[in-house]
C-alpha positions in Angstrom: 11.4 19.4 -21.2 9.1 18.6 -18.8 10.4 15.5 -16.5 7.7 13.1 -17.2 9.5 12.6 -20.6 12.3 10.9 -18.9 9.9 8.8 -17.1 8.4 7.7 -20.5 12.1 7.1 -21.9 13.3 5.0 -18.7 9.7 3.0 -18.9 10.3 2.0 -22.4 14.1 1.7 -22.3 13.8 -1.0 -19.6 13.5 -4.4 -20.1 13.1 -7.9 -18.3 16.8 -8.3 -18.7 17.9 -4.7 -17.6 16.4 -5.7 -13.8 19.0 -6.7 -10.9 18.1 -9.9 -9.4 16.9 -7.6 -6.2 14.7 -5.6 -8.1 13.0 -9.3 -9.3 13.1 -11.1 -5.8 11.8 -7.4 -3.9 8.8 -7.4 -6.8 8.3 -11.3 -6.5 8.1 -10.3 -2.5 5.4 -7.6 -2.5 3.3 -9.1 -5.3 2.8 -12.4 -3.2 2.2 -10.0 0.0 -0.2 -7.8 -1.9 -2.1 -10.9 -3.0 -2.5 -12.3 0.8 -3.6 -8.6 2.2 -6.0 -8.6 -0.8 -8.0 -11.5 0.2 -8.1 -10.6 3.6 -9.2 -7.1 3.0 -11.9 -8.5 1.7 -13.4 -9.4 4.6 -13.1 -5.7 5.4 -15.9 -2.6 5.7 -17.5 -2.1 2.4 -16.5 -4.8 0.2 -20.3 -6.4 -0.6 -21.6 -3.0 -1.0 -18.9 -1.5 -3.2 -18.8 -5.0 -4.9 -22.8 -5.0 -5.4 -22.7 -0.9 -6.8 -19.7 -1.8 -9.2 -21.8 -4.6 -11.0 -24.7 -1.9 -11.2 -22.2 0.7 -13.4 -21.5 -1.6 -16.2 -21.7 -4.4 -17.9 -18.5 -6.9 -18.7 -16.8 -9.8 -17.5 -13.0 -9.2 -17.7 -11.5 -9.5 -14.3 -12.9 -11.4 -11.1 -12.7 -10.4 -7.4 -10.1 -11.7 -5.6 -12.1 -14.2 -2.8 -15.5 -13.7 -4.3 -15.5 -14.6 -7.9 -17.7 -12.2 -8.9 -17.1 -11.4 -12.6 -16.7 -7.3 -13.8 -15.8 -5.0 -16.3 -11.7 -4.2 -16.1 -12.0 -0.8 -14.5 -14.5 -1.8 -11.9 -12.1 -5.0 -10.8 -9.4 -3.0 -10.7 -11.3 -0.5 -8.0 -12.2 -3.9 -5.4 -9.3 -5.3 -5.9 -7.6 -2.0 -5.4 -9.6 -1.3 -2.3 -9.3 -4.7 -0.2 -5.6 -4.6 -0.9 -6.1 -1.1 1.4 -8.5 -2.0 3.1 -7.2 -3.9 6.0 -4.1 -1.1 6.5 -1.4 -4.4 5.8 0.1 -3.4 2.7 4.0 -2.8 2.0 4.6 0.9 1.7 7.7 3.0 0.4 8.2 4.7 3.8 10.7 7.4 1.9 7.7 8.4 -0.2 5.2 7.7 1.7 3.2 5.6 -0.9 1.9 2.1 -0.4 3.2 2.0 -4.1 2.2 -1.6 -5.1 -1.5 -1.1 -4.3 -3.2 0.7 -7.2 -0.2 -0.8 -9.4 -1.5 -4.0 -8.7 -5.2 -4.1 -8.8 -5.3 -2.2 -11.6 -2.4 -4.6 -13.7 -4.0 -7.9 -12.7 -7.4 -6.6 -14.3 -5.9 -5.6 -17.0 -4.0 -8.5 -17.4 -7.3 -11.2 -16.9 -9.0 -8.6 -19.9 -5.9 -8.9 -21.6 -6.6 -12.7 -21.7 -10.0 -13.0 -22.2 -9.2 -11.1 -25.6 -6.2 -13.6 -26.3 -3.4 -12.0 -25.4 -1.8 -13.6 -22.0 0.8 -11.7 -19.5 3.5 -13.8 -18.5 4.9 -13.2 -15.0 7.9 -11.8 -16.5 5.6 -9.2 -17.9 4.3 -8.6 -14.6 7.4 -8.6 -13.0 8.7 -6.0 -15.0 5.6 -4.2 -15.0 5.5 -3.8 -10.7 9.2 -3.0 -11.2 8.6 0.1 -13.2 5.8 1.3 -11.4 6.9 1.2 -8.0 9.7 3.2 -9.9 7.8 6.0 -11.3 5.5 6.6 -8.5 8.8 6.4 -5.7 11.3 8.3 -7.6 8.5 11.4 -7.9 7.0 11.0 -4.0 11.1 10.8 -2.9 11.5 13.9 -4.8 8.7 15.7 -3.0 10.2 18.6 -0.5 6.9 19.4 1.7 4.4 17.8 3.2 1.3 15.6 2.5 -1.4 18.1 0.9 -3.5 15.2 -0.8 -3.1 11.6 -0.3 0.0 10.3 -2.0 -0.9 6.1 -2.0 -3.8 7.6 -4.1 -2.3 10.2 -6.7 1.5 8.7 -7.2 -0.3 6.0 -7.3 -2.0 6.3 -9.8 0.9 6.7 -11.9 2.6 3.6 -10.2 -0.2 1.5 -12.3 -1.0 3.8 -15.7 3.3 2.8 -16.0 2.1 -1.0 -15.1 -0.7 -1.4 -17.5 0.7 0.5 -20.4 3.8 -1.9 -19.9 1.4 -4.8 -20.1 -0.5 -3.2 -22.9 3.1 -2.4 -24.7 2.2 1.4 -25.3 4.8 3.3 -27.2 5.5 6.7 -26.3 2.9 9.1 -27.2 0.3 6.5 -26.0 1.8 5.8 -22.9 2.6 10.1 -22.3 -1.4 10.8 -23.0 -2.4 7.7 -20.4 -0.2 9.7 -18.1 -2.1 12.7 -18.8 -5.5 11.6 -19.2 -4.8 10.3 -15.5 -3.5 12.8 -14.2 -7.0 14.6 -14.8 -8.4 12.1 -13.2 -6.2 11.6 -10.2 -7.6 12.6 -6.7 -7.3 11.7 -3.3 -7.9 14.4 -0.1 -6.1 14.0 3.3 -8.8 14.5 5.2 -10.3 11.4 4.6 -7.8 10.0 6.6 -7.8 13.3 9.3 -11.5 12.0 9.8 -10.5 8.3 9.7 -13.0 7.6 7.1 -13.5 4.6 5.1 -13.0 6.8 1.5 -9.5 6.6 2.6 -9.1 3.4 1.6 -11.5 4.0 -1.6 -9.2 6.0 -2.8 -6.8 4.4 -4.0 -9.6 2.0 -5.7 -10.5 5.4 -7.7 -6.9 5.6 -8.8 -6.7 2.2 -10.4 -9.9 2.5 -11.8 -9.1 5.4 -13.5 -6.0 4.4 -14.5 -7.5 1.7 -16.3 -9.9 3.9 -18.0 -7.0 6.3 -18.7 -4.9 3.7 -20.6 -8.0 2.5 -22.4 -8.5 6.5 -23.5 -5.2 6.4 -24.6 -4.9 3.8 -26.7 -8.0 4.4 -28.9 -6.1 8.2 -29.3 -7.3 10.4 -27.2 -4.7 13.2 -26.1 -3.7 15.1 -23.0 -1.3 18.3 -21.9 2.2 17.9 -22.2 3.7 19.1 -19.2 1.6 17.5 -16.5 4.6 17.4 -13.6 6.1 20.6 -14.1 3.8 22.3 -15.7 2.3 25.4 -13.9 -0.6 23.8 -13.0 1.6 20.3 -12.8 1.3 17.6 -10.3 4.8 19.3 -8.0 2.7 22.5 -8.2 -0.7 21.4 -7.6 -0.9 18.1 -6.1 2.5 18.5 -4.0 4.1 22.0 -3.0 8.1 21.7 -3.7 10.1 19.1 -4.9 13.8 18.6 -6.1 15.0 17.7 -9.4 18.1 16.6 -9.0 16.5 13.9 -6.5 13.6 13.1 -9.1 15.6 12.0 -11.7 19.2 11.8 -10.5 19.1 8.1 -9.8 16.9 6.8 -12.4 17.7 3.6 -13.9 19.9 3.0 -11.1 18.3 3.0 -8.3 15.3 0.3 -8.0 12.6 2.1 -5.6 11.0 -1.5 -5.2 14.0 -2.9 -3.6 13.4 0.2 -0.9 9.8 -1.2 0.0 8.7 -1.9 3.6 6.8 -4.9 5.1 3.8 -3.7 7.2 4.4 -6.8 10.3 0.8 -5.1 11.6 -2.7 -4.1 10.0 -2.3 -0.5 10.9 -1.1 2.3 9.3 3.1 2.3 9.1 3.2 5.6 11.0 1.9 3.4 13.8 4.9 1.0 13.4 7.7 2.4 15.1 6.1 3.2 18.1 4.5 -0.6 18.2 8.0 -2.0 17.5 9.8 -0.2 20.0 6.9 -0.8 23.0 7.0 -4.5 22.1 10.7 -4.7 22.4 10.8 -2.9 25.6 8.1 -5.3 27.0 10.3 -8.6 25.6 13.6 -7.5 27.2 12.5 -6.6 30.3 9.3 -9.1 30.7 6.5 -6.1 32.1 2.8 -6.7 31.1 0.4 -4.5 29.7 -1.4 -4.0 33.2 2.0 -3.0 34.7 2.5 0.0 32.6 2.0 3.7 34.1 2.1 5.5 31.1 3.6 6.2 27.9 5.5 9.2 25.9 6.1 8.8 22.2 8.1 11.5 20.8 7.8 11.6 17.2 8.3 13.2 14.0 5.7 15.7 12.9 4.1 13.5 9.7 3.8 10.5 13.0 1.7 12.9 14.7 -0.3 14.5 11.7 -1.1 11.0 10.4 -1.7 8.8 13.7 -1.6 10.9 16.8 -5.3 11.2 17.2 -6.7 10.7 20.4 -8.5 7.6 21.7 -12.4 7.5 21.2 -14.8 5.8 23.5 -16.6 4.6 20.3 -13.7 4.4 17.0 -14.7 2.9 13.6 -12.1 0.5 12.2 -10.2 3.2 9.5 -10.5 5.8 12.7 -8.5 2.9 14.9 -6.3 1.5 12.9 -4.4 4.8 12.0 -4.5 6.0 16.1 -1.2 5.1 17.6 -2.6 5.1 20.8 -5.1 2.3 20.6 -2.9 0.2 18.2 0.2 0.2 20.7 -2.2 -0.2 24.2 -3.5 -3.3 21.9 -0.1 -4.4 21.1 1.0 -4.7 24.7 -1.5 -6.5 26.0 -1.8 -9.3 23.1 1.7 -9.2 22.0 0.9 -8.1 18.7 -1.8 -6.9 16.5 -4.3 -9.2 14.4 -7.1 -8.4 12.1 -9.0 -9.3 15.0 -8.0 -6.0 16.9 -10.5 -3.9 15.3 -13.9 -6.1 16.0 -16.0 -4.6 18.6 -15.3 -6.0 21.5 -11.7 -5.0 21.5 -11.8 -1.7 20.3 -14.1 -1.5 23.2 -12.3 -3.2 25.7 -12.1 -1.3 29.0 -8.1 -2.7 29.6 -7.0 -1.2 26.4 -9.0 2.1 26.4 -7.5 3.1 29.8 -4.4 1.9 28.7 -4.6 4.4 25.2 -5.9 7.1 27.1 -1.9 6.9 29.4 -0.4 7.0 26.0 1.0 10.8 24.7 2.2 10.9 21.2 4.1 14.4 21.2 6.4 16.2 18.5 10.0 15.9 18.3 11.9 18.8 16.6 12.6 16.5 13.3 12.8 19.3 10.2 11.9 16.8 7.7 7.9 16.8 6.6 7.8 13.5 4.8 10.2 11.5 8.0 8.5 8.5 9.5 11.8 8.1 11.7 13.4 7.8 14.3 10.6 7.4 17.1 11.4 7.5 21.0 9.2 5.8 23.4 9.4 6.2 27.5 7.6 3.4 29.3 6.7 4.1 33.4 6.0 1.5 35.3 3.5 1.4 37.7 7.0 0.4 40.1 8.6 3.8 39.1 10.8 1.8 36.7 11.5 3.6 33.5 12.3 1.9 29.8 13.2 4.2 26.7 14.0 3.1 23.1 14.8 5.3 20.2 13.7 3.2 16.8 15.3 4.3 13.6 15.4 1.1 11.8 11.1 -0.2 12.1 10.8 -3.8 11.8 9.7 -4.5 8.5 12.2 -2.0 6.8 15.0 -2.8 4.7 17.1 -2.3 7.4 15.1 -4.5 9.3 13.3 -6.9 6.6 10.6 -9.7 8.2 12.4 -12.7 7.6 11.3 -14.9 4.6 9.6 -17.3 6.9 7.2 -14.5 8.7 6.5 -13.1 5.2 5.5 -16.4 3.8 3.3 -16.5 7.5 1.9 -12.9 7.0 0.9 -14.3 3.8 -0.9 -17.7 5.3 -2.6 -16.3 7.5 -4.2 -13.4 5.3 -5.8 -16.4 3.3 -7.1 -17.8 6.0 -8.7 -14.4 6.8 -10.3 -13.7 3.4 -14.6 -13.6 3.2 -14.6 -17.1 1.5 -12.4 -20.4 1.9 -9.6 -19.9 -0.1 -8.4 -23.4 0.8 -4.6 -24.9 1.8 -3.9 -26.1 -1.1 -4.4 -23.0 -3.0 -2.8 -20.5 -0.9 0.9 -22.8 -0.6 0.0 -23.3 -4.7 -0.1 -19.2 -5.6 3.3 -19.4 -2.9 4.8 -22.0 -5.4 3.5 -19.8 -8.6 4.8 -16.5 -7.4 8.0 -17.9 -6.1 8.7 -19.0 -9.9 6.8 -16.0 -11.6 9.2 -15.3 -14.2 8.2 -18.7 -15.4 4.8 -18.5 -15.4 3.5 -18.0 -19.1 0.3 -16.3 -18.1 -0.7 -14.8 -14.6 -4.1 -14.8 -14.8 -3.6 -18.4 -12.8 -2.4 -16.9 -9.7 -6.3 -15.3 -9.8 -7.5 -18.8 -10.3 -5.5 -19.7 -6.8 -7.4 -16.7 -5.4 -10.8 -17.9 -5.5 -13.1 -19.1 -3.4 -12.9 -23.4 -2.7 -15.9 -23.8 -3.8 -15.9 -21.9 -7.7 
């Protein structure tokens, strides 16, 4: 029996009730963080123009926008919305599986949700709840199981699993429907590494792809069309074509019992989470011992080998924003000399900033012997002084991380000022209202309000 049958099994046999209180706060967490880092990616590369071409490729008016407003058929919402939660490199990740696992899951369920009812059928936020829960699950418990190295990009094809499990929840498949939506997906599923080798902005449409086609895929689905059976361990299956080697004991071993979402990471900066450790470890070497940016000598990052393949590129004279915000170099140089990162760190003037080039170009990312393809920890860092001093840290526990969670206050911060960064006024009141709505979600009788908190003040 091929192993997506127990997925299928565990996404039906689960309900509201069957979910630990940390499974409903952890979902309740990375919804309302998915929601702020959606508006602000907004303001991102490419939203107008992908926003402009998706109202040119059909006609409907299911699901709006988030910040814009702009009405569009299900499947083309679920693609912006998808994308600006991307866009701006801010959102929570699994760091185990290397999958920013709420992103597709999300854009996709919230369009299918405002469809959902526009045809007279709300979702409650339980229904949502429980809907995130499972998906995070599926997509997690697969990437965790994974035994090699990225080949495609996984936020893009385990994601696009994440959110078929999420809307075929909210759609209340039964089995055979929700098994073909799987399939039909997984013929549609794509996403290639070297969009993000190249620092391209595809990388980020990627995972808009995914949750427009798992929106499609569902919608296949339920009017009856039918897929292969053995799409994950098949011989042309997704651990044979889309990953290399995986372990089944590890795929299904804890299922049921171990809730993936309770295992998601914070991302404290807009930059790619491979980035984070060495940020983290810089910044806490430059709060103990009180050295600024223009003191520094150089710097030696030892890192895994997935730290290096992902964000060890070199400094460019002239970066684009995808291209920056995944090179550890810049990021960190950035970092020490504003004592953080904004959204701000990508405009033009400080990507071009003379202080923070020369600073990059004194910073070596180098390998560390780890054995482990998919390990985004622990990081080492060696900071010079211009003095001779010398300052190491070894980070195995990046702020953000379970093991070292943002506190509730800078979530609930992360989240303000994302609002405040999104295309169009949002407003005050509407950003502490969709706080108030998602603290109580499992209240809420239908979600499509907390999209009504996401518009702009003045619709």
């Amino acid at each position: 029996m091929d192993a997506i049958d127990d997925f299928v099994a565990h996404v039906l046999g689960t309900g509201f009730d069957d979910l630990p209180s940390e499974a409903i706060k952890a979902a309740k967490t990375y919804i309302l963080d998915s929601f702020g880092v959606g508006l602000s990616g907004g303001a991102g590369p490419w939203v107008d123009e992908l926003i402009q071409l998706s109202g040119q490729w059909g006609q409907g008016d299911d699901a709006r926008v988030w910040g814009h407003g702009l009405r569009l058929p299900a499947p083309a919402a679920a693609l912006c919305n998808a994308y600006q939660i991307h866009n701006a490199e801010f959102d929570c990740v699994h760091e185990g599986a290397v999958v920013h696992s709420m992103t597709v899951l999300l854009g996709a369920a919230m369009a299918v949700a405002e469809k959902q009812n526009r045809n007279g059928g709300g979702i409650s936020g339980r229904d949502l709840i429980l809907a995130a829960v499972l998906g995070v699950d599926v997509a997690c418990h697969i990437s965790v199981a994974v035994t090699t190295g990225l080949k495609f990009f996984r936020p893009g094809t385990a994601g696009a699993l994440a959110a078929v499990t999420a809307v075929a929840k909210l759609r209340d498949f039964d089995a055979e429907t929700l098994r073909n939506a799987y399939s039909i997906a997984y013929g549609q599923i794509c996403g290639t590494m070297q969009a993000h080798t190249e620092g391209s902005m595809l990388l980020g449409m990627q995972v808009g792809f995914n949750a427009r086609n798992a929106v499609t895929a569902c919608d296949m689905a339920a009017a009856g069309l039918q897929g292969p059976r053995n799409i994950l361990e098949g011989p042309f299956g997704y651990f044979r074509l889309i990953e290399d080697g995986y372990d089944r004991d590890v795929l299904l071993g804890s299922l049921g019992r171990t809730w993936r979402i309770t295992e998601l990471s914070h991302k404290p900066f807009p930059s790619g989470r491979a980035t984070h450790g060495i940020v983290d470890g810089c910044l806490g070497l430059q709060r103990q011992h009180g050295f600024g940016a223009d003191e520094v000598a150089g710097i030696v990052a030892q890192v895994p080998p997935l730290i290096h393949h992902l964000v060890g590129r070199p400094i460019e004279d002239v970066m684009n924003i995808n291209y920056a915000r995944l090179c550890a170099a810049y990021v960190t140089a950035h970092a020490l000399r504003h004592e953080g990162i904004g959204v701000d760190a990508y405009d033009d003037g400080n990507l071009r900033h003379p202080d923070s080039q020369d600073l990059a170009r004194r910073i070596q990312i180098n390998i560390d012997d780890n054995p482990d393809p998919n390990a985004l920890v622990p990081v080492s860092m060696t900071i010079t002084l211009k003095n001779g001093a010398e300052h190491i840290v070894t980070v195995q526990d990046v702020y953000g991380s379970p093991a070292n969670p943002m506190s509730y206050e800078a979530h609930l911060e992360k989240f303000r000022k994302n609002c405040a960064a999104a295309p169009r006024f949002v407003g005050v009141e509407r950003a502490e209202a969709l706080i108030n709505q998602v603290e109580s979600l499992e209240n809420l009788d239908d979600v499509t309000r907390l999209v009504d908190l996401m518009m702009p003040k003045d619709t």
